[in-house]
PDB file with one MODEL, atoms N, CA, C and O in Angstrom:
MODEL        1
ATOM      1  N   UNK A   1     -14.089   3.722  35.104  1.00  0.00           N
ATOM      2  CA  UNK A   1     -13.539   3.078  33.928  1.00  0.00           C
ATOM      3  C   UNK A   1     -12.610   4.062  33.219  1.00  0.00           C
ATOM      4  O   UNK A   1     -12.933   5.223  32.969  1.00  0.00           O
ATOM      5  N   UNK A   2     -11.758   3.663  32.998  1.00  0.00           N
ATOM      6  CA  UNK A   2     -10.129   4.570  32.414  1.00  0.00           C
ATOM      7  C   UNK A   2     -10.831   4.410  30.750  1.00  0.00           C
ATOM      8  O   UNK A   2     -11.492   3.444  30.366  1.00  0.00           O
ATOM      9  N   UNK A   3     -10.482   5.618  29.944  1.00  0.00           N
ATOM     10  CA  UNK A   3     -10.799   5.063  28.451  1.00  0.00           C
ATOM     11  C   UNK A   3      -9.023   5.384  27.658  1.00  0.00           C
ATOM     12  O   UNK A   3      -8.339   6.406  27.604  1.00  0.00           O
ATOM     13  N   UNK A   4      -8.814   4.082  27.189  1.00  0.00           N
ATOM     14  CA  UNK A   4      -7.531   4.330  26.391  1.00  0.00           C
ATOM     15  C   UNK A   4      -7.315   4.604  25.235  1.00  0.00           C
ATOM     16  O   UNK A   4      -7.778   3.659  24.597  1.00  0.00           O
ATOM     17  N   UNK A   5      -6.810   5.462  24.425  1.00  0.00           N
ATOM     18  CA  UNK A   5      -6.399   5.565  22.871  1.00  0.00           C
ATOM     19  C   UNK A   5      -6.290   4.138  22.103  1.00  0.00           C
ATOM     20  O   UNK A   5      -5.671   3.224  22.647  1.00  0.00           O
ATOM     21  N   UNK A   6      -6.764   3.997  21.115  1.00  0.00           N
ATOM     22  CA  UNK A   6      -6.743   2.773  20.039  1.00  0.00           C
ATOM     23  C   UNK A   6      -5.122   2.549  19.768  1.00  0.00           C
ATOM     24  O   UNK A   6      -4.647   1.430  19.572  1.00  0.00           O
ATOM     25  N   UNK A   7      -4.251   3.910  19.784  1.00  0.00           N
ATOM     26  CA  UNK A   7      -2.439   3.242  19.749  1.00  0.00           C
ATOM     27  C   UNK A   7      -2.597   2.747  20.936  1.00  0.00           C
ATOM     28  O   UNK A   7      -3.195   1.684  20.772  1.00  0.00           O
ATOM     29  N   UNK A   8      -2.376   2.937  22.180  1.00  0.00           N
ATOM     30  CA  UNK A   8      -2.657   2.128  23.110  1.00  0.00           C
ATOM     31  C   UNK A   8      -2.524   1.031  23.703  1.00  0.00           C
ATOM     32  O   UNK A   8      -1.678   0.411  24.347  1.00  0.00           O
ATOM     33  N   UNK A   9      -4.036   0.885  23.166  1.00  0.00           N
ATOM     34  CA  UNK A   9      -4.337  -0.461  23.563  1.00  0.00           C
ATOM     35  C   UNK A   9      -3.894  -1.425  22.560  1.00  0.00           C
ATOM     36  O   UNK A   9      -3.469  -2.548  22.832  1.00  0.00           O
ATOM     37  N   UNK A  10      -3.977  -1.084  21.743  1.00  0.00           N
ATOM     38  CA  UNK A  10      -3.210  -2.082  20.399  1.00  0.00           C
ATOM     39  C   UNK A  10      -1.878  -2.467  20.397  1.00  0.00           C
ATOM     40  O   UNK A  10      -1.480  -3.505  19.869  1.00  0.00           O
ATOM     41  N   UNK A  11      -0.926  -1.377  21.176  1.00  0.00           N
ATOM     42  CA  UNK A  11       0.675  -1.182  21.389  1.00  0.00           C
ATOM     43  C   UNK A  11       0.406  -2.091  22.486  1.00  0.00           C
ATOM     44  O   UNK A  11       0.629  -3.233  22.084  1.00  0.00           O
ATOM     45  N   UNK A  12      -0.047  -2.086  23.925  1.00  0.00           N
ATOM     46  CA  UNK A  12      -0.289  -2.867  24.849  1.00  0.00           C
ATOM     47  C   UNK A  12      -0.082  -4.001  24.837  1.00  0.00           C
ATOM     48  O   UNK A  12       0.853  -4.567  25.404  1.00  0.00           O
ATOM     49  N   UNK A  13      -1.413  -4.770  23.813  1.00  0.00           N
ATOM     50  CA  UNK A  13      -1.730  -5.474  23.505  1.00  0.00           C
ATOM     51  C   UNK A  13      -0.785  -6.223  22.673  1.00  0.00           C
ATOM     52  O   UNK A  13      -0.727  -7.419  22.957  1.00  0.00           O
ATOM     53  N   UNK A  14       0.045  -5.785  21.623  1.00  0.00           N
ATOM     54  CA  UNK A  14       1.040  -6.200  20.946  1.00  0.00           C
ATOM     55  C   UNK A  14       2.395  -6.746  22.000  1.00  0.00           C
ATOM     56  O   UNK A  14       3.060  -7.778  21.910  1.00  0.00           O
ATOM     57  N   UNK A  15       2.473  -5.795  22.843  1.00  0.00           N
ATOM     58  CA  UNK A  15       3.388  -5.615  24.361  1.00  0.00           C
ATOM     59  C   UNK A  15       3.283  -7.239  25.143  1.00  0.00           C
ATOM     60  O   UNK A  15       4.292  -7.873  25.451  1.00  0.00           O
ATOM     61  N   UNK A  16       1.908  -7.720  25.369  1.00  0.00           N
ATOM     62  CA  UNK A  16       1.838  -8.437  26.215  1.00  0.00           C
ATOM     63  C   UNK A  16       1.269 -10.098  25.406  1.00  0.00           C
ATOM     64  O   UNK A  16       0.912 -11.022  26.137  1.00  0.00           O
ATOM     65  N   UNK A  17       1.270 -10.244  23.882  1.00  0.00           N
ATOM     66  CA  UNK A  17       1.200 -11.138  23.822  1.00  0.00           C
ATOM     67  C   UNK A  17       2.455 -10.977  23.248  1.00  0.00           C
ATOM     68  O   UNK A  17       2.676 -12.024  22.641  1.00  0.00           O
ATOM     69  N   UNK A  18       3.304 -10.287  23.133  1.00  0.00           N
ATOM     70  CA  UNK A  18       4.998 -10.681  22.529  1.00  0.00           C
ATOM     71  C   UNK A  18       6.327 -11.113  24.050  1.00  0.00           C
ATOM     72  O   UNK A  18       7.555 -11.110  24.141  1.00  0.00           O
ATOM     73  N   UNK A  19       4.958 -11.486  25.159  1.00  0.00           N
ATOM     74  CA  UNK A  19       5.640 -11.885  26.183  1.00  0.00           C
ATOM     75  C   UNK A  19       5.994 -10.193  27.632  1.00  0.00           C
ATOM     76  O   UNK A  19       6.703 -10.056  28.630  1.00  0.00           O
ATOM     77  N   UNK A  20       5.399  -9.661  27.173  1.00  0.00           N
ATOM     78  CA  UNK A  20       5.721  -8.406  28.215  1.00  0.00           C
ATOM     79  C   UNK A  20       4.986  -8.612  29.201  1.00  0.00           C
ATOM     80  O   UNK A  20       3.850  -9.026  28.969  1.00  0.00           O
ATOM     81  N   UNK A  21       5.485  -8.346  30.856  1.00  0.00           N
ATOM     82  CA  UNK A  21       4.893  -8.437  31.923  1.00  0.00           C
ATOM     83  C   UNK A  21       3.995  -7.094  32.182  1.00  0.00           C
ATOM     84  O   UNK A  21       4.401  -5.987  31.827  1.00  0.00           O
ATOM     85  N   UNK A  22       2.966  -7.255  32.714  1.00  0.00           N
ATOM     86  CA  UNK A  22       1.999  -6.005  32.938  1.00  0.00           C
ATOM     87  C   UNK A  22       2.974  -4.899  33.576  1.00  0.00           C
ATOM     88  O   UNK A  22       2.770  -3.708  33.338  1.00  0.00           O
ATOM     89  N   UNK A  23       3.986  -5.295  34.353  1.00  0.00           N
ATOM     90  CA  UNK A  23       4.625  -4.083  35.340  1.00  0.00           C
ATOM     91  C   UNK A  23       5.362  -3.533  33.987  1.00  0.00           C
ATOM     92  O   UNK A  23       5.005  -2.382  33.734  1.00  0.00           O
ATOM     93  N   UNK A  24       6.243  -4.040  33.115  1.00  0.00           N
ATOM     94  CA  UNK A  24       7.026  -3.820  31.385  1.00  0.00           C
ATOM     95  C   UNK A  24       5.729  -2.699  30.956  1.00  0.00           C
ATOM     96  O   UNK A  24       5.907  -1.481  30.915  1.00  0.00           O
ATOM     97  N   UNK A  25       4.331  -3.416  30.633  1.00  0.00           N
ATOM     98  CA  UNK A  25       3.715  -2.217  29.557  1.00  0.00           C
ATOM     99  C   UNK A  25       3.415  -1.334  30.135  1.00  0.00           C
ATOM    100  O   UNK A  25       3.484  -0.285  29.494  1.00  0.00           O
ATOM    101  N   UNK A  26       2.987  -1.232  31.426  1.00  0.00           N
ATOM    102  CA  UNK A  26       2.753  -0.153  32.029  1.00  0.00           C
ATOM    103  C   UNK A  26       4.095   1.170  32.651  1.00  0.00           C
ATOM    104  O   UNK A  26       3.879   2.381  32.697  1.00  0.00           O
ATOM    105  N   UNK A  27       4.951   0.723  32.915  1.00  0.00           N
ATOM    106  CA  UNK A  27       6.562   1.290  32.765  1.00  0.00           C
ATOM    107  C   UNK A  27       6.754   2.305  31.247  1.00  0.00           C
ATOM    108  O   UNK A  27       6.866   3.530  31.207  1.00  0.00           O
ATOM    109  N   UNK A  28       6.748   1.613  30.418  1.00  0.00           N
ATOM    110  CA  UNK A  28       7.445   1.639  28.950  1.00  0.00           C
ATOM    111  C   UNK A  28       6.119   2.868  28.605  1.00  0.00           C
ATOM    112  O   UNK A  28       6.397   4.056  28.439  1.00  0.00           O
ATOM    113  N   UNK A  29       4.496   2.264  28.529  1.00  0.00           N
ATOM    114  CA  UNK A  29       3.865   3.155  28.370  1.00  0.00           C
ATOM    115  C   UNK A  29       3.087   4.215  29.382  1.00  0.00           C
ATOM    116  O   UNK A  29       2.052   4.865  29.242  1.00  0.00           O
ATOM    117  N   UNK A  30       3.875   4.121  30.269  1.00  0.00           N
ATOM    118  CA  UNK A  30       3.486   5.119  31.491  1.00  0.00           C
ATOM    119  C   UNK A  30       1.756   4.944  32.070  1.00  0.00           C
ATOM    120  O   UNK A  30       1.090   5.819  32.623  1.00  0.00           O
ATOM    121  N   UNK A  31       1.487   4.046  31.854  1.00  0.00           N
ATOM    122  CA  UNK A  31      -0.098   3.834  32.411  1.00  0.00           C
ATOM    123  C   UNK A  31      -0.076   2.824  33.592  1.00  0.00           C
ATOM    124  O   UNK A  31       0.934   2.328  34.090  1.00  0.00           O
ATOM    125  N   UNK A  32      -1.508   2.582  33.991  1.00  0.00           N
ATOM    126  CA  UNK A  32      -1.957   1.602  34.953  1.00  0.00           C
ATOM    127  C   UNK A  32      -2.606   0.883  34.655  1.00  0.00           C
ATOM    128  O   UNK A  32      -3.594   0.722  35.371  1.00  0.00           O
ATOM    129  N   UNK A  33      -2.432  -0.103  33.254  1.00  0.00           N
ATOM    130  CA  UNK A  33      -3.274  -1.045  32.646  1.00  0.00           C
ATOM    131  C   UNK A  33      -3.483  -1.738  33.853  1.00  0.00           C
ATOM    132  O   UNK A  33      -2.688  -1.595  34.783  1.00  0.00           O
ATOM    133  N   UNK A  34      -4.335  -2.375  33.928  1.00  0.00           N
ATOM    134  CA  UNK A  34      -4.635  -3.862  34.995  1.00  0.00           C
ATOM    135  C   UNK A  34      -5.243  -5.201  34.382  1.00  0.00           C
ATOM    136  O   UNK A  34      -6.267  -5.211  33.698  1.00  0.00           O
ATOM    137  N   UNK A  35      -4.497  -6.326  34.704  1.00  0.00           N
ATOM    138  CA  UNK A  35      -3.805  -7.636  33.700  1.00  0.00           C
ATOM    139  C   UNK A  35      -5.242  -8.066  33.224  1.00  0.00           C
ATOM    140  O   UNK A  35      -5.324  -8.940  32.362  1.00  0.00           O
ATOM    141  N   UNK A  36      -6.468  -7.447  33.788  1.00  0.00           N
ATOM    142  CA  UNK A  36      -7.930  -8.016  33.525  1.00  0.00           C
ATOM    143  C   UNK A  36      -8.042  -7.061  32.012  1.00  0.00           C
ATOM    144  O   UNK A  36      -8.331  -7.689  30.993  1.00  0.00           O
ATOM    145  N   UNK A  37      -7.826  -5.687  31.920  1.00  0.00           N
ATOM    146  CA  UNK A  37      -7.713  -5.360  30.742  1.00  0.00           C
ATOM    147  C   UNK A  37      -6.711  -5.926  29.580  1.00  0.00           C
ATOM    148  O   UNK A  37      -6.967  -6.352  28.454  1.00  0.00           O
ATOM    149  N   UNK A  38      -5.835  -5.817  30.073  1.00  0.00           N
ATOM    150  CA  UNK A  38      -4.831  -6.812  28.429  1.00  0.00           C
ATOM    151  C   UNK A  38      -5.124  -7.985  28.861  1.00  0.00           C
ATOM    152  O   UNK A  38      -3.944  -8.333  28.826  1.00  0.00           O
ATOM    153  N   UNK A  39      -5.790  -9.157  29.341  1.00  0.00           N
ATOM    154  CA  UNK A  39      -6.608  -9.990  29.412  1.00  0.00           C
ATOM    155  C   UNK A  39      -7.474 -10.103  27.892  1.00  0.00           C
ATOM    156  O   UNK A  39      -7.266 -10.803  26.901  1.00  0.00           O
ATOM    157  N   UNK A  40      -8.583  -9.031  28.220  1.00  0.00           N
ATOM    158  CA  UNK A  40      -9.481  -8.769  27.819  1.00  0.00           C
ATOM    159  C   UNK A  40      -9.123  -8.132  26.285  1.00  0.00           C
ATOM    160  O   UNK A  40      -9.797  -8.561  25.349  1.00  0.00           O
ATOM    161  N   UNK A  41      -8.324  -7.357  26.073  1.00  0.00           N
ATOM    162  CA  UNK A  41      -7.833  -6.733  24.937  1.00  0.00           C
ATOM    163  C   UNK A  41      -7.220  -7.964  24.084  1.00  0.00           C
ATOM    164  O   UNK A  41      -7.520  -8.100  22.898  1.00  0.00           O
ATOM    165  N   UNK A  42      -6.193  -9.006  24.867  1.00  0.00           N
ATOM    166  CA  UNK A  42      -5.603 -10.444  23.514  1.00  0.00           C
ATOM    167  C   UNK A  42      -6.562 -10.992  23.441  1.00  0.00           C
ATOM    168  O   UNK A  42      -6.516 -11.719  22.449  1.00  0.00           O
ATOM    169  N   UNK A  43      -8.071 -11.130  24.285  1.00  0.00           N
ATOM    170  CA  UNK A  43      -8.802 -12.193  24.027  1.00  0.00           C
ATOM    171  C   UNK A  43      -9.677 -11.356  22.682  1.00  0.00           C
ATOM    172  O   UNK A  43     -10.234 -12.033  21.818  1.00  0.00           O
ATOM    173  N   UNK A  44      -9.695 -10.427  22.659  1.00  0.00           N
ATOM    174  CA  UNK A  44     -10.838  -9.057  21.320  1.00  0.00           C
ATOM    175  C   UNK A  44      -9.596  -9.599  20.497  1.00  0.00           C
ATOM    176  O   UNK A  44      -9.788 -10.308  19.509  1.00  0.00           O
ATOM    177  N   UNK A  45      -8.454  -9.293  20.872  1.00  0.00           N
ATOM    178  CA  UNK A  45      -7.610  -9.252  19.353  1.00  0.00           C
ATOM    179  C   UNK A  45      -7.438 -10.709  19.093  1.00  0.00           C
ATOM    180  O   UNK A  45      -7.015 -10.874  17.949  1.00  0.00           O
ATOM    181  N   UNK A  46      -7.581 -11.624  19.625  1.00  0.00           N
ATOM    182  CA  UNK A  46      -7.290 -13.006  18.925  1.00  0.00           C
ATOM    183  C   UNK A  46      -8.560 -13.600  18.560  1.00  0.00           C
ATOM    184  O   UNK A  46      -8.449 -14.696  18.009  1.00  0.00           O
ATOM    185  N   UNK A  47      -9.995 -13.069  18.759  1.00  0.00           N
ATOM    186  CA  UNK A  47     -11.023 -12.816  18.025  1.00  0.00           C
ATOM    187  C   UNK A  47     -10.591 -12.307  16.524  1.00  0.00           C
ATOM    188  O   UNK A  47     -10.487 -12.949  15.479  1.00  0.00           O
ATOM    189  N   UNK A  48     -10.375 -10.884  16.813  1.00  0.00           N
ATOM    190  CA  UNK A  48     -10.883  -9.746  15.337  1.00  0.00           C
ATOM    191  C   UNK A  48      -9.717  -9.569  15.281  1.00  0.00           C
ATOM    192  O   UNK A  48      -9.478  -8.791  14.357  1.00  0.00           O
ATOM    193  N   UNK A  49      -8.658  -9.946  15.892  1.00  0.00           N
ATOM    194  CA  UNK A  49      -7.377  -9.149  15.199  1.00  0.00           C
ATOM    195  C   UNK A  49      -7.069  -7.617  15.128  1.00  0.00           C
ATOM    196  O   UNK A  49      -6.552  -7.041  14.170  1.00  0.00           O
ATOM    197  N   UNK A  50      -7.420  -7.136  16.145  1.00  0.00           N
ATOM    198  CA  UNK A  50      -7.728  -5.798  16.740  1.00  0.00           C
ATOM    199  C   UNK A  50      -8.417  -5.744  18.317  1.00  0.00           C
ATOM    200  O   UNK A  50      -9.270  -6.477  18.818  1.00  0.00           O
ATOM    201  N   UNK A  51      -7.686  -4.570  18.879  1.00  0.00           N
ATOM    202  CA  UNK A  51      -7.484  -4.613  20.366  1.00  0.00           C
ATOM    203  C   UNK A  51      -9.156  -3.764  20.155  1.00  0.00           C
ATOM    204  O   UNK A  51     -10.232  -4.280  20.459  1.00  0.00           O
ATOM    205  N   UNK A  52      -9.013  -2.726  19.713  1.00  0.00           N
ATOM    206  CA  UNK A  52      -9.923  -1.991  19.690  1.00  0.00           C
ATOM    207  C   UNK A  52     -11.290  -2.528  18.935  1.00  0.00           C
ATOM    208  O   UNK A  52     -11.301  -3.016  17.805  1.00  0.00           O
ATOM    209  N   UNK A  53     -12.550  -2.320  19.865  1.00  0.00           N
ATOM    210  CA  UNK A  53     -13.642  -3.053  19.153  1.00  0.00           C
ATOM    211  C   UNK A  53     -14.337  -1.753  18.804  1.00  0.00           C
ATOM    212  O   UNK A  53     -14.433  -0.633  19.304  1.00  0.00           O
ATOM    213  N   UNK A  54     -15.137  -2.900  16.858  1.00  0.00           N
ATOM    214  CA  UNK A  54     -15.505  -2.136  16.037  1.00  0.00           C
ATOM    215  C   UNK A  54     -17.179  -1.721  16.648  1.00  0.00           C
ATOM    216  O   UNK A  54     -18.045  -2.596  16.629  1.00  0.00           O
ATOM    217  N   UNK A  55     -17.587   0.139  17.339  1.00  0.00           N
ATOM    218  CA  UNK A  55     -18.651   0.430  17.194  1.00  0.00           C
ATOM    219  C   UNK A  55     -20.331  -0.289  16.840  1.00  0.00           C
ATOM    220  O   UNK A  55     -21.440  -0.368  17.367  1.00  0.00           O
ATOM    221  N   UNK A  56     -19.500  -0.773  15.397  1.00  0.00           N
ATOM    222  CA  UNK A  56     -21.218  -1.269  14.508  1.00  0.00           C
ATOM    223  C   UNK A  56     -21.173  -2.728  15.173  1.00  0.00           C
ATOM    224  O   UNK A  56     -21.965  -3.505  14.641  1.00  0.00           O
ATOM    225  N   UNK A  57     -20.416  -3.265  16.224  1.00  0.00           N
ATOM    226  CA  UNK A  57     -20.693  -4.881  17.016  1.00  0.00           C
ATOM    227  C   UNK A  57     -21.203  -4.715  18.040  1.00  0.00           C
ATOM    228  O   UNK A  57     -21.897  -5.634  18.474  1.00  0.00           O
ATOM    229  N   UNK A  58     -21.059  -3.484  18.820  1.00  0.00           N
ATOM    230  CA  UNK A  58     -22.051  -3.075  20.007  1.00  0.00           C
ATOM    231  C   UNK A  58     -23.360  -3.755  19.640  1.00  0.00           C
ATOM    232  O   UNK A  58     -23.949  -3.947  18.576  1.00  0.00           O
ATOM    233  N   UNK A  59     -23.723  -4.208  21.605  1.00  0.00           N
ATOM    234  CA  UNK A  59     -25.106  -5.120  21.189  1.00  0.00           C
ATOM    235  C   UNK A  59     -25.687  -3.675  21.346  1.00  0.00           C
ATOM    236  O   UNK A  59     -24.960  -2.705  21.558  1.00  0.00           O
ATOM    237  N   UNK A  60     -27.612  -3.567  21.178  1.00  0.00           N
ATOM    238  CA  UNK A  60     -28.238  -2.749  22.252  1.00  0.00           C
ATOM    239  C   UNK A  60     -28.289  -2.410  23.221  1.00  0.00           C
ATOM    240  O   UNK A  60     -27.901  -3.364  23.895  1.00  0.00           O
ATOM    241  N   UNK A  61     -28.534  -1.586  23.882  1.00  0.00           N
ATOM    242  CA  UNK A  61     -28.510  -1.282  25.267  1.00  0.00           C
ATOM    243  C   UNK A  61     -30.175  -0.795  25.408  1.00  0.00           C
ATOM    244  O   UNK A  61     -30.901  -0.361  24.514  1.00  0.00           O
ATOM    245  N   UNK A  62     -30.491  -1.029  26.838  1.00  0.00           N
ATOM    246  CA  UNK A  62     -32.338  -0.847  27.301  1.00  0.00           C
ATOM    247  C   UNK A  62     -32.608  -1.804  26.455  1.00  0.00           C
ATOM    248  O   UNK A  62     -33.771  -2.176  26.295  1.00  0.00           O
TER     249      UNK A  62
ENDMDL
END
């Protein structure tokens, strides 16, 4: 699992619901997002309005 900076994924994320193709954000921001992550990142931000999820929403773990 890759871990990304909160600019990032938020820039990404801004990237690909303003119409940017995964090959565009990954070019522009020099990474290897894969379309299951900014997937996953517009579906958190069109939840909370933020790519990055808030710590204190973590379920338990064990």
């Amino acid at each position: 699992m890759v871990k990304y900076s909160p600019n990032i994924e938020n820039l990404a994320t801004q990237m690909f619901i303003n119409g940017n193709t995964r090959q565009e954000i990954n070019v522009t921001l020099r990474g290897k997002i894969s379309f299951c992550t900014l997937m996953r990142w517009k579906v958190l931000y069109r939840s909370t309005q933020s790519a990055v999820r808030d710590p204190a929403t973590y379920g338990r773990r064990g």
